[in-house]
N, C-alpha and C positions, 0 to 999 in steps of 0.2 A: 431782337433786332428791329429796329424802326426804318423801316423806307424815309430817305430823303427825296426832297423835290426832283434832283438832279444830283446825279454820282456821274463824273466820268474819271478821277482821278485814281491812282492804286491805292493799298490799303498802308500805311505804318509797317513799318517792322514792329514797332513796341505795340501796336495795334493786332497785327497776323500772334504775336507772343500772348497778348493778353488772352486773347481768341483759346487758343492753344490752351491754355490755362484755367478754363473755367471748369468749378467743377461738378462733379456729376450733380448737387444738390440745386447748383446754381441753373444745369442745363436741363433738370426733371429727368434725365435719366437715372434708376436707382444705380449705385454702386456695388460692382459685385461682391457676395460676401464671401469674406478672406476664410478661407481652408488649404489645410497642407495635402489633403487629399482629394479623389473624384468625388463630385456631386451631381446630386440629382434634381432637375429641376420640374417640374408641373406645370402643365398650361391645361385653363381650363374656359371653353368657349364660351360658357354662359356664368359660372360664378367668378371668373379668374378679375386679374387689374394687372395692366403694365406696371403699375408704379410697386407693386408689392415685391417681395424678396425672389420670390418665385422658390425657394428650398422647401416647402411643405403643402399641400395640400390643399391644406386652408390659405395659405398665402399665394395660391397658382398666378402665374401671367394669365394673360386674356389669351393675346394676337400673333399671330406668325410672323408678320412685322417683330417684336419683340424676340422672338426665337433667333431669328435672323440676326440681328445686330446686335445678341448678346456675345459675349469674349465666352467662348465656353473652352476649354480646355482638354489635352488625351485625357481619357475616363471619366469624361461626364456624360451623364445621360440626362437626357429630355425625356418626358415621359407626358405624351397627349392622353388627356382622359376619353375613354371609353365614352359613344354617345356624342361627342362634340361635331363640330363639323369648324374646319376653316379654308377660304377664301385666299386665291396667290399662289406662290410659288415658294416652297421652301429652299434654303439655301444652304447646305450644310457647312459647318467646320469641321476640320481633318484633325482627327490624329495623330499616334505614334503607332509603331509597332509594339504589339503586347499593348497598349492602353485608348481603346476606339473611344468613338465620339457614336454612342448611341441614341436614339431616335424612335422610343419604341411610346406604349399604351399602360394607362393603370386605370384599375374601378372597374363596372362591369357592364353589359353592351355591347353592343355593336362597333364595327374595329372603326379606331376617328378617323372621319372623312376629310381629306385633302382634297380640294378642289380646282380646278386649272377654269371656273365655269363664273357668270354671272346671271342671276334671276332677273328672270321678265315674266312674272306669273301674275302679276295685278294689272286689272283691267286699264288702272292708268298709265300703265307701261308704255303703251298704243293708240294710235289715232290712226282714222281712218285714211289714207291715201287713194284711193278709188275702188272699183266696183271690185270686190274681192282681193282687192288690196289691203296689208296692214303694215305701218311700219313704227318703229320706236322712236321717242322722241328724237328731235332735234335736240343737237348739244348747242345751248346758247349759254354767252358770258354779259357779266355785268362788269361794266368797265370801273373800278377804282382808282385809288391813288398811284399817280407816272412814277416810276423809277426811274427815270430816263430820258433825257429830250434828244432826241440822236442827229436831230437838224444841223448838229454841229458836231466833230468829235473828229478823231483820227482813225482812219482804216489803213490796215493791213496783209497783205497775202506772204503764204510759204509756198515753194513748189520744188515739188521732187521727182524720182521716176522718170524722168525725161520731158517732166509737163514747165509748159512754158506760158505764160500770160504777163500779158503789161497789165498795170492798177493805175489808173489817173484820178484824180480827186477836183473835185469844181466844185465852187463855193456860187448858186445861185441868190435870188432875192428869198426861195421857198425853202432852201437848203442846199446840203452837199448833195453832190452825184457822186456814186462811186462807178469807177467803169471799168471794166475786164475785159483786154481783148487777148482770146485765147489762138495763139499759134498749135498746139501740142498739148491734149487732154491728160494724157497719162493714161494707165488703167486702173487704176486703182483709186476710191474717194478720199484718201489723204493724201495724192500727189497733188492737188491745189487747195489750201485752206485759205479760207479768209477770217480774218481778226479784227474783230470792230473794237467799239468803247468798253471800258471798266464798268461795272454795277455789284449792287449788293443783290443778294438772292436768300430767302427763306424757305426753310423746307417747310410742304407743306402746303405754300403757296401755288395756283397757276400766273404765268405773265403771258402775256400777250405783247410780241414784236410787229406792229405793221409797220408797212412800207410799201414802196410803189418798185415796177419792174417791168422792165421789159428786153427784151433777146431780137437780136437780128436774125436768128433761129431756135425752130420749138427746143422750149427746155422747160420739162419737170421740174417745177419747186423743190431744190435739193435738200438734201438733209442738213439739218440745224440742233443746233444743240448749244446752252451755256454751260462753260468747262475753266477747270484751271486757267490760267495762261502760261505753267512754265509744268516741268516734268511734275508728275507724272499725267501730263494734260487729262486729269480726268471730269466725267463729266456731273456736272450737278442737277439734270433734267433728263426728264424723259418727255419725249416731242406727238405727238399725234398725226397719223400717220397723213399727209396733205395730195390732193388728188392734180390739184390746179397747174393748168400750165402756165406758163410764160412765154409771152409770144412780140411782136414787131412793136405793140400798140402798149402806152401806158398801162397797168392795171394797178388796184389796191390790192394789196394781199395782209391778211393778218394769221400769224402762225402764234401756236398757244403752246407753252410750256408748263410741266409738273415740275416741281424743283422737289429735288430726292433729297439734299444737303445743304445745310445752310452756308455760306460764304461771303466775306465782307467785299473780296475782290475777284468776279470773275469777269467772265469775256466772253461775248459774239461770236458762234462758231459757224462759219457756213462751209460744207464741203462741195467742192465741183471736180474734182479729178476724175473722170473718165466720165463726167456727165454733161460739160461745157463743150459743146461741139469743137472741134478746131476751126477757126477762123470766125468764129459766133463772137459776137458785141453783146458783154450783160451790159447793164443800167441801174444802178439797185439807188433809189432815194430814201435812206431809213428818214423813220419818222419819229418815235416812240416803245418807248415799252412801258406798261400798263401792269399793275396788280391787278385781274379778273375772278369774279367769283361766279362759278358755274354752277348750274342748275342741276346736273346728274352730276350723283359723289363716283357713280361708275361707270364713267363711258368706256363706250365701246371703240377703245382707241387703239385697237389691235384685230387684225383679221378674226372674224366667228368662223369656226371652223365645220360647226356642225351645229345642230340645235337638237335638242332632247328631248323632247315631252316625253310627261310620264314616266322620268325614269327608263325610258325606253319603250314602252311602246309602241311611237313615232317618233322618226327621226326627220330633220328635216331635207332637204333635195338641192346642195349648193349649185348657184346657179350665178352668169359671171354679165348679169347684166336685167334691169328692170323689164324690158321687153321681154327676155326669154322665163317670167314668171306665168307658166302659162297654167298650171297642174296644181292644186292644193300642195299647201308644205314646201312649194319651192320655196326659195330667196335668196336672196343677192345683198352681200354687204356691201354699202357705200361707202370705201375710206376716206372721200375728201367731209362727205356730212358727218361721216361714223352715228350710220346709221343701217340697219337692218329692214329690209323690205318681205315681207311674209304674202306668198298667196295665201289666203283666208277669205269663208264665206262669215265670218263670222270676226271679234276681236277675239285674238287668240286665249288671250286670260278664262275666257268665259267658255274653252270649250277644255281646257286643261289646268290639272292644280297645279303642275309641276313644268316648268319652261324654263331650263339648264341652255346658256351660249357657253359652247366651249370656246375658249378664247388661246390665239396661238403665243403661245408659250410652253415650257417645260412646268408641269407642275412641280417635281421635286429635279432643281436646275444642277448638276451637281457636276460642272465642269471642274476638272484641277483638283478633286476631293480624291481624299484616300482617306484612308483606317476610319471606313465608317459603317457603321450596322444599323438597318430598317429593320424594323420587326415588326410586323400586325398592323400594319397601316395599311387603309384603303384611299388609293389614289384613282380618283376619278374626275372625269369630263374634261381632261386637258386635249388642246387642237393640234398642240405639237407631240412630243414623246413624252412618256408619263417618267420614265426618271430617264434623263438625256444629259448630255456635256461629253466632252472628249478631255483622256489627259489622265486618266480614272485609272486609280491600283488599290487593293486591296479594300474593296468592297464587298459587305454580306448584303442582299437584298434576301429577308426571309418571310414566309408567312405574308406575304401582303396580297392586300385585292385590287387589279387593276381594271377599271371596264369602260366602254365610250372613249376609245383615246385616238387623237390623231384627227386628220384632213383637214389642215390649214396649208393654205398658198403658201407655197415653196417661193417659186419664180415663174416667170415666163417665157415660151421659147419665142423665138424670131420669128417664126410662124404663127403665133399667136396663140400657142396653146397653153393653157393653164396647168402646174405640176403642182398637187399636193401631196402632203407627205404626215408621217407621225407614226412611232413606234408605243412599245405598252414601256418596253425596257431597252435603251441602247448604250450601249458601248462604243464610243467611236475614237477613231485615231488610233496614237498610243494610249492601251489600258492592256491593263497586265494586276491576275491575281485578285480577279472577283469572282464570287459567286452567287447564282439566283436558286435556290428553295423553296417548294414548300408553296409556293405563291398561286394565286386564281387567278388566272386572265383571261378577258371576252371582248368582244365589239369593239377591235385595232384596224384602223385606217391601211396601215402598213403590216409588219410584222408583231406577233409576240414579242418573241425575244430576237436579238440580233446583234452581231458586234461586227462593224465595218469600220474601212478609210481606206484614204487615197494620201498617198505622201509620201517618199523616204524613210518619214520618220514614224510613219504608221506600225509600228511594234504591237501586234495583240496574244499575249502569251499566258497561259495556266486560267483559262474561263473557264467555270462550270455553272450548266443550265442542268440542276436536277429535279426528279421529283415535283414537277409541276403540272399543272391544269391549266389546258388552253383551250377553248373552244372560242368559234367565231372569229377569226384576224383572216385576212387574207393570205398571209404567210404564218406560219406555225414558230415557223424558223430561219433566217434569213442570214445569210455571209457572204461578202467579197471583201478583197484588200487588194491596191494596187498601190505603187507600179513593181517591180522585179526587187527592188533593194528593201520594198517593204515590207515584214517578215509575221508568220502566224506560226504557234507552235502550243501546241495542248490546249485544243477546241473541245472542251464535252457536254457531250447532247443526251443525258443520260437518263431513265425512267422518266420519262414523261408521258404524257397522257395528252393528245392533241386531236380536238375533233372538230370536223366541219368547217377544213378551210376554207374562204371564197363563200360561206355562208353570213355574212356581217352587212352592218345598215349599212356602208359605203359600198359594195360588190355592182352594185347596177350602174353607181355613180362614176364609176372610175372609166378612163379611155383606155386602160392598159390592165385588162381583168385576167388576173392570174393567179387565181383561188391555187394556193400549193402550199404541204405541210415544209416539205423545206426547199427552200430559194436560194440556190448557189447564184447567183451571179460572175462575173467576171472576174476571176483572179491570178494573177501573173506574181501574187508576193511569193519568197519560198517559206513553203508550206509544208509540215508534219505532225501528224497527230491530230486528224480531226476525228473523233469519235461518234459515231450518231448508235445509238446500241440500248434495246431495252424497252423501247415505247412503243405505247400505239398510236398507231397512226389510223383515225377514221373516217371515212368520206371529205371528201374534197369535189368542188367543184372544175378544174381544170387538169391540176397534173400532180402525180403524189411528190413526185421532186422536180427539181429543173435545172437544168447546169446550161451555162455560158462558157465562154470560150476562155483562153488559158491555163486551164488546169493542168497543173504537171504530175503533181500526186492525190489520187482521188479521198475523200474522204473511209472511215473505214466504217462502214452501216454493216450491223449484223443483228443477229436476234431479235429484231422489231416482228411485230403484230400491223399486221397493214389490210384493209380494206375501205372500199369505196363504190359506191351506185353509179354513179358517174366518173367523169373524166377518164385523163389516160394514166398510165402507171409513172412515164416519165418523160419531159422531154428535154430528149439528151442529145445536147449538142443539135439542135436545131432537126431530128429525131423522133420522133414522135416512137414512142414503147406501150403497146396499149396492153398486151397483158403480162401478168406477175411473170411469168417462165421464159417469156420474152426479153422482159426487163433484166432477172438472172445471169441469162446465158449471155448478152448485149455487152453488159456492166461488169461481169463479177462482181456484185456488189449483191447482200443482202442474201448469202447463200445458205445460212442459217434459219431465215427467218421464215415466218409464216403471212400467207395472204390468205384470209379467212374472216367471218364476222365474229367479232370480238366475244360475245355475250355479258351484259356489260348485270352487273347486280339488280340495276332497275334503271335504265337509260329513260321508260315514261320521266321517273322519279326527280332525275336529275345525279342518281349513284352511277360514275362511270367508272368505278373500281370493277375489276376481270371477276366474272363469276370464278366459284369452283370448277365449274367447268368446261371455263372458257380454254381456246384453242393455247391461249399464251400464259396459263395462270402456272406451266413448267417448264415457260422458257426463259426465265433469269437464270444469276451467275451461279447461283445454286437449288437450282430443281425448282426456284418460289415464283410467282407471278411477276409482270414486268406490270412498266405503267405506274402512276401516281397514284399513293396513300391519298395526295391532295385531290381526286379526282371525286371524291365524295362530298357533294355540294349541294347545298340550299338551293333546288330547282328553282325558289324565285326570284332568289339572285340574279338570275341568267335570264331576268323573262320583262 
């Protein structure tokens, strides 16, 4: 595709047909190869090629990108090589029943690294900002060829939800004005769209929209995006995230787009539904849009949720504003610059090899997936959840390494408090018919494992969490569902092996510290069959369990191994239980089990498997040790 000087007109039909019609040879994607049965594909980070067949070995993909938007098929398997490492977010394809869409490792190494993270380990990474100030470049564009001259063209709004706005349009001597005066916001940011001019877009490319603006009252630079124009209005960019207000007084604003898919005819999106005050005047003067070519291929155009050195043996201290960098290792992301501000006595490169930005996102994104099986993958440094989405049925997570996950910016409250959030493994909404194995998990913002929601239609039925190793999350374990109609049934929490919650690089960090192996929160869905049976449970910083309010039927905990230095045993129902025979008699919960120190094979070592003569090694379901096979781990994994 070639940029024109100016596009404002739609595309052809015989145009949008031809489009439709190119083919894979023409478009450089390869062609998948034709088989009656499942195949196996290869991706290999350092020998692989997009353009190769990907069936063998020698012919591996490179890219995750490529994984992603391949058509793969029930019963195909992907197979990342051992040793690799890649960058993003996987996306998986679903399967069938009887024929999953696998996702596993071949060759030999170290399990491949999936990363949710971006490097800033070279000293050019950073410029100096002030006296023990460091911060990452600035993101600057070079402006090329206009796509666009928007001084003239046709605008349009939709409004829904009860949102009400008049659109007037004025033709000056410098351009159109567009003008919004809003009676009734709506709640929601597609109860008023606005629709400006037609252009063409390449993937691949950034653009840059400036324009001029201004508001009779403050208003956030709203969300933008170029998208379809008819069903399934989807979008072809992805935006950065803009910090700038709009205020009484003209200003220039220029907002910069990644274009994900290429299209001969899309459209202008701006949202204001629940963001246009009622009775506020916008002003919007578009100008242009611009092909831009940027300086960093990785900005940091997503909240950093945490920063890494060393693989972990410093983490860095989020902080929610330049002033408040008073302590080595603080810092503060700037989303209007997307930039990263570091206390440092020194430029950070020069005092560490290794500087991981977890970046918020899902590293394995897997909303709406079913019939899919992970096997031996190591998913690390994601800001958000390490495998997240809601919608999820009949999922294996097995064998996988998950560590550094979570504390990226949620939202904010009215008060002005900042909430971060990120699980290692979530479940959320309706999911029904997964199960987690077998897996190592360490240093989670939030929970290890968890399967929550709030809705009606929140249905979470037949999970099982077995046979895993947790150490380091703030929560071990974590569950609620609301509201009354929304339903949980066959929760298992089974040989697991969970230790040191409330011991992780986020625990100092948080305003709401609640070091606990498992976290009932609030639940009022109806509920049967939650299992917690079999694990240990070892030191925690706060509370070994903790329940919220509505609970109608308790969970059913038995035969656990439980001990802790500190904190209390539970607090229940607002409750405080400080010791084990307290907590027994309190609860009826847990009247099998033992509270005792575990004796773990070589705990210096990093071996948390039950000695022989540990207190629990004959309280399984028949006379054998409870706790995780998985629980036997590479002490420098963990360090």
């Amino acid at each position: 595709m070639k940029y024109g000087r100016t596009v404002l007109c739609c595309v052809t039909t015989l145009a949008a047909v031809a489009l439709a019609n190119v083919s894979h040879a023409e478009s450089g994607v390869p062609a998948p190869a034709a088989a009656s049965g499942p195949r196996t594909f290869y991706v290999d980070s350092e020998g692989g090629l997009d353009d190769a067949g990907g069936l063998d070995p020698k012919q591996a993909w490179k890219s995750l990108r490529q994984v992603n938007g391949a058509e793969l098929k029930p019963g195909d398997t992907v197979r990342f090589k051992r040793g690799g490492m890649w960058r993003g977010s996987l996306v998986p394809a679903s399967g069938d029943e009887g024929a999953p869409v696998t996702y596993t490792t071949y060759g030999d190494g170290p399990k491949p690294l999936l990363l949710g993270s971006l490097p800033r380990h070279r000293p050019g990474d950073w410029t100096q900002a002030g006296e023990d100030l460091w911060a990452t470049l600035p993101m600057e564009y070079l402006q090329g060829e206009q796509v666009a001259d928007l001084r003239e063209g046709s605008w349009s709004r939709h409004q829904e939800g009860g949102a009400s706005v008049q659109l007037t349009q004025e033709d000056t001597p410098d351009g159109i004005v567009v003008r919004f005066a809003c009676t009734a916001s709506g709640t929601a940011t597609n109860h008023i769209q606005v629709w400006g001019p037609t252009l063409p877009v390449e993937k691949d490319t950034h653009l840059q929209f400036a324009f001029r603006a201004r508001c009779s009252r403050p208003l956030a630079v709203p969300p933008m995006s170029i998208r379809k124009g008819g069903s399934p209005w989807s979008s072809y960019t992805t935006t950065a995230r803009h910090g700038d207000e709009i205020g009484p007084e003209w200003k220039t604003l220029k907002v910069v787009f990644k274009v994900t898919e290429s299209a001969e005819a899309a459209r202008l999106h701006i949202s204001l539904g629940g963001l246009l005050p009622p009775e506020a005047v916008l002003e919007i003067r578009p100008e242009s849009i611009h092909v831009v070519t940027a300086n960093l291929s990785d900005p940091l155009s997503v909240d950093v949720g945490n920063i890494i050195f060393d693989h972990g043996k410093q983490c860095g201290w989020k902080k929610w504003s330049k002033e408040e960098l008073q302590n080595p290792y603080d810092y503060f992301y700037d989303g209007a610059s997307l930039r990263v501000f570091l206390n440092s006595p020194a430029n950070p490169a020069s005092l560490h090899k290794s500087i991981e930005f977890a970046m918020k996102g899902h590293v394995v994104d897997q909303g709406g997936a079913h019939h899919v099986v992970y096997d031996g993958l190591a998913v690390m440094y994601g800001a958000s959840h390490g495998f997240g989405g809601g919608g999820t049925h009949h999922l294996v997570i097995r064998n996988c390494d998950l560590g550094y996950i979570g504390g990226a910016h949620q939202f904010t409250h009215p008060n002005g408090r900042p909430v971060r959030f990120g699980n290692a493994i979530e479940f959320w909404g309706a999911a029904h018919d997964n199960l987690v194995e077998g897996c190592r998990i360490w240093e989670v913002y939030d929970a290890a494992l968890t399967n929550q929601g709030k809705g009606p239609s929140s249905k979470q039925v037949n999970i099982t969490y077995r046979n895993n190793f947790i150490r380091n999350a703030e929560y071990s374990f974590e569950y609620w569902n609301n509201p009354e109609t929304a339903l949980t049934r066959n929760i298992r929490f089974v040989n697991n092996t969970c230790i040191n919650a409330g011991t992780v690089w986020s625990h100092a960090q948080r305003p709401d510290r609640n070091g606990s192996h498992l976290m009932f929160y609030s639940n009022t869905a109806e509920t049967s069959g939650i299992e917690i049976r079999y694990n240990v449970f070892y030191n925690h910083t706060e509370w070994g369990s903790r329940y919220s309010s509505g609970w109608k039927v308790l969970p059913d905990l038995d035969y656990n191994l439980w001990y802790s230095d500190s904190g209390v045993m539970a607090y229940w129902f607002r409750e405080k239980l400080a010791g084990f025979a307290e907590y027994q008699e309190k609860t009826g919960l847990d009247r099998h089990s033992i509270f005792a120190r575990p004796k773990f094979v070589d705990e210096a070592g990093g071996d948390y498997r039950l000695a022989p003569d540990s207190p629990g090694a004959n309280l399984g379901p028949d006379g054998g040790p409870i706790g995780a096979d998985a629980a036997s781990v590479d002490a420098g994994l963990l360090r």
